[in-house]
N, C-alpha and C positions, 0 to 999 in steps of 0.2 A: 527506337521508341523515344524521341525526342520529347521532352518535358514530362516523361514519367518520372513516379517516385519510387522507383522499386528501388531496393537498394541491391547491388552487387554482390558476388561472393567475395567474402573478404571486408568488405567495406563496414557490413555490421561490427565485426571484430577489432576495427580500428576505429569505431566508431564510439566503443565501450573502451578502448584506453583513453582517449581521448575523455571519458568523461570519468572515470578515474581517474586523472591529474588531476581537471578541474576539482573534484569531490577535495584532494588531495590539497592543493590551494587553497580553496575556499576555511577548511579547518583550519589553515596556519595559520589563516588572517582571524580567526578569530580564539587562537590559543587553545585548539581543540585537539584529539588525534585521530587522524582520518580511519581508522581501523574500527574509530567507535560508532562509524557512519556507515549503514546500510547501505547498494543500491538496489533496488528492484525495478529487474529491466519488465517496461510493460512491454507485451508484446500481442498487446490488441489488435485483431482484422491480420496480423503478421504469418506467413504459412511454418510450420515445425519445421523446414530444411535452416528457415534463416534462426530459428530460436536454437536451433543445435550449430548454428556456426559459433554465437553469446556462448553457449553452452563451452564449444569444444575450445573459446579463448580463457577458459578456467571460469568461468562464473558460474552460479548455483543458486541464486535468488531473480526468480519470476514473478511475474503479475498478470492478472489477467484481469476485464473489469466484467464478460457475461458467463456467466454456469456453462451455457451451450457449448465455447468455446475454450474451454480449462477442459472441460469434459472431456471430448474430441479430443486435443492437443495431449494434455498429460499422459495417457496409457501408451504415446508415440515416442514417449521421448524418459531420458534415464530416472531410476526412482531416488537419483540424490540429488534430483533438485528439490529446493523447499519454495514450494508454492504459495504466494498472497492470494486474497480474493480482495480487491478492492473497490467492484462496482456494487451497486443497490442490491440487497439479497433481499427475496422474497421468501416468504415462510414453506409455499409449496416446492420451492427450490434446494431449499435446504438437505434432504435427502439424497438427490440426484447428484449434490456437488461432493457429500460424505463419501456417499458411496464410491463415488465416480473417478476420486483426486484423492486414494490415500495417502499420498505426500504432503496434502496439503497443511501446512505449516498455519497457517494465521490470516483469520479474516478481520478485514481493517475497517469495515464498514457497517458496525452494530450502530443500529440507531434508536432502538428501544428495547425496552425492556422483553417484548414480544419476541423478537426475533433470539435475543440470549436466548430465551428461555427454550427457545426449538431447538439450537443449536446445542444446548446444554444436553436436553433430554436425547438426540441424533447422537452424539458423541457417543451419551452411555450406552444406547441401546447397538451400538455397530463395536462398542468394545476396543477401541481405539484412544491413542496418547490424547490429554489436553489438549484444544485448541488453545491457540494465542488469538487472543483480541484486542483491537483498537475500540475503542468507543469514535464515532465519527460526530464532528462538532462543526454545525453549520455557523463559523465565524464571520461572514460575509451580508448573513440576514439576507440572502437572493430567495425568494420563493421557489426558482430550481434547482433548486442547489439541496439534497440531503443529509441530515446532520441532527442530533437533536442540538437545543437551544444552548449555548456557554451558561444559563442559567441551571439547566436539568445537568449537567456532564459529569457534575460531584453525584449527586443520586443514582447514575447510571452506574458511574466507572463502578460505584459500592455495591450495586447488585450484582455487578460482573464475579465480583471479585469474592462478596459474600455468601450470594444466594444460588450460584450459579459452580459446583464444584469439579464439572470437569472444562470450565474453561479457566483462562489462566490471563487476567487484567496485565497487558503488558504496556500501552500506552493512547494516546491520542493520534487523529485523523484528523486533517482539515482539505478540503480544497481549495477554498480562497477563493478570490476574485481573477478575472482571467489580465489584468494589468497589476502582477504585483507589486511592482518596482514602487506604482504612488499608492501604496495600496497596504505596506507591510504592516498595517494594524491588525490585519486578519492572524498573523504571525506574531501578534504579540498579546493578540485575543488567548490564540491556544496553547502560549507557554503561559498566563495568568492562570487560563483553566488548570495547567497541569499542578500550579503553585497549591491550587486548591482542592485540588485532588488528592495529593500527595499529604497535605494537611490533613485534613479526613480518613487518609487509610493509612495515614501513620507509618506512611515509606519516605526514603530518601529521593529524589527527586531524578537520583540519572536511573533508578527503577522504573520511571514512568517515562516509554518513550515518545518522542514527538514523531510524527508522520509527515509532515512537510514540503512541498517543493517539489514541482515535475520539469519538465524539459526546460521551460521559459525564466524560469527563477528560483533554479534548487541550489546554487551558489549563494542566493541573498537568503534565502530558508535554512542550509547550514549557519551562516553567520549568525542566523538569528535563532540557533538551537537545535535545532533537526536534526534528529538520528536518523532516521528516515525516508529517501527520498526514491520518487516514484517517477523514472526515465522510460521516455517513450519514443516518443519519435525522433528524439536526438540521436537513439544506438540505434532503432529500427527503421529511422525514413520514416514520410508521413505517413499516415494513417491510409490503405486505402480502402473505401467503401465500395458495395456491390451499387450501378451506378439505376437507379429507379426507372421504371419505362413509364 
């Protein structure tokens, strides 16, 4: 299969220490300790045999970005991994992913008030631990890009955190721009939000975490804060899609 992207047995697993170093690096250069630094390996469009080789190289933080696919995938695979959801979550979805993904540990991608508020009332009514929430902040101003505004992100994080009691305000989400290198203002958009956030609810600041940085520039996204960071194609091989007739 010459010029496929699948990745090999094995290859995932040397693909995720390989970016534990880096992670590892990246914190010294900026006087940090890499232990305080998340990864969540995504492993979108990826089949459960390669997510269980990440898995069996000791790792236990997932991402996933569709319901469909968390859904499927998690009741295959062990219940101590703690699941992210980090793509768009729709309100009719909310259900299916509760129910679906009791592992699941924390959705990154609130972006209004509507959606806490499903999520809040889903929680209580399945009887289940706090979710963790990111508030998602569209720093880059792209019309496709979802996020509420760096101007609403203090009124959100507050209802997460207020009005919302079984979910549990844990920090900020960005995607950014797809060139972050000329670009790290989107990174310096979402730790201001968090200065402001953290103001507001009267917490210390390494309570509020940052979300930060995927395959292309999660080394420049620690330097610049990120506890956070969301690997994809770097441990899994590119992405591959089902191909359209």
């Amino acid at each position: 299969m010459a010029g496929s992207s699948a990745v090999t047995d094995g290859v995932a697993a040397a693909a995720l220490r390989s970016v534990i170093q880096r992670v590892h690096e990246a914190a010294e250069r900026s006087g940090r300790a890499s232990d305080r630094i998340r990864i969540v390996a995504v492993s979108k469009t990826k089949p459960v045999s390669l997510i269980r080789q990440v898995y069996d190289a000791g790792h236990r933080s997932f991402g996933e970005n569709y319901v469909q696919e968390i859904v499927e995938k998690a009741p295959q695979l062990p219940e101590d991994i703690e699941w992210s959801f980090i793509g768009n979550l729709q309100s009719n979805k909310v259900k299916p992913l509760l129910a679906g993904v009791p592992n699941l540990a924390t959705v990154e991608s609130v972006d209004d008030k509507k959606i806490a508020d499903r999520l809040d009332r889903m929680v209580a009514s399945i009887g289940r631990k706090p979710l963790k929430i990111y508030v998602q902040v569209n720093t880059s101003g792209e019309e496709s890009k979802y996020g509420v505004e760096p101007s609403g992100c203090v009124e959100l994080a507050k209802y997460v955190s207020q009005d919302c009691p079984n979910l549990e305000f844990c920090g900020l989400m960005t995607i950014g721009m797809p060139d972050y290198t000329s670009t790290p203002e989107n990174f310096k958009t979402l730790a201001k939000c968090r200065s402001e956030v953290c103001e507001a609810l009267g917490i210390p600041e390494e309570q509020c975490e940052l979300s930060m940085g995927m395959s292309g520039d999660f080394e420049l996204a620690i330097e610049m804060g990120s506890t956070n960071v969301r690997i994809g194609s770097t441990i899994f091989g590119a992405r591959e899609y089902p191909k359209k007739n």
